[in-house]
Structures are given as C-alpha cells and as structure tokens.
C-alpha positions in Angstrom: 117.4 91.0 138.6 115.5 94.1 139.4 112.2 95.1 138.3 114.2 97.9 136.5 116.4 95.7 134.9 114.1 93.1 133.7 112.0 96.2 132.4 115.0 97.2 129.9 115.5 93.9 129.2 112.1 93.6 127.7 112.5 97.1 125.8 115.7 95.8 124.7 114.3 92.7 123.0 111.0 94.2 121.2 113.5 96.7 119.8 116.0 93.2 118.4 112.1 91.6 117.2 111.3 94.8 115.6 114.7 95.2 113.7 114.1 91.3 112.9 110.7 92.3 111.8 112.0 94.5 109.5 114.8 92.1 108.3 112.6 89.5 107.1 109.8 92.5 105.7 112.8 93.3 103.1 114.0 90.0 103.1 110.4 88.6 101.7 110.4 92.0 99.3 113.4 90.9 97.9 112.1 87.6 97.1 108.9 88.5 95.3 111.0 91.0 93.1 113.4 87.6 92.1 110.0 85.7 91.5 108.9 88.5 89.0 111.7 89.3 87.6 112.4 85.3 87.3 109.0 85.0 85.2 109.6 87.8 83.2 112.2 86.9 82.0 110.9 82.8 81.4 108.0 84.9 79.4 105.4 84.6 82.0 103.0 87.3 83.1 101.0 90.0 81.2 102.7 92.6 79.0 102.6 96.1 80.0 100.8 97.4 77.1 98.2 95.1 77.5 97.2 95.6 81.3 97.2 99.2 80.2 94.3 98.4 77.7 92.6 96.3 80.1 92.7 98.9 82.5 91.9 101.9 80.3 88.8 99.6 78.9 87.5 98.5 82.3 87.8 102.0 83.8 86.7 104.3 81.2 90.7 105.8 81.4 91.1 108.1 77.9 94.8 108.0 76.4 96.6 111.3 77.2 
C-alpha cells in the first residue's frame, strides 16, 4: 500500500468512528429520555410546578 492510500485509509476510518460517534451520542440520548419518561410515569421525579417555585424562590424570578 502506498503512502497515499494508507493516508485515505486513515481519513476513511475517522469519518466511520465519527459517524459511530454520533450513533452511540443519539443512542445514549435516547436512553436517558426512556429513563425519564420511565420514572415519570412510575411517579418519580419532581413536578413541574414545583421546580418552578423552587426556582422562582431561589432566584428572585417574579411570575409574569
């Protein structure tokens, strides 16, 4: 194999890690949205309404 070759070769392969890369980056977004969406609905997490008041209290935020 040429230098030239073996060159494209390597561009080649960061371009197939970099669409891998990508793969699991949505892949593992994916997940995480199950996991909350899983624990919402078996009643876990905070509501809403309340991390709004937490929020608004901690920060000084008026209501509109």
């Amino acid at each position: 194999m040429t230098v030239s070759e073996l060159e494209s070769r390597v561009t080649s392969l960061e371009a197939e890690v970099e669409e891998l890369r990508r793969q699991l980056d949505y892949t593992q977004a994916l997940a995480g949205i199950k996991r909350g969406l899983d624990e919402a609905d078996r009643g876990l997490g905070t509501p809403l309404q309340q991390v709004d008041e937490q929020l608004r209290t901690k920060y000084s935020i008026p209501r509109p």
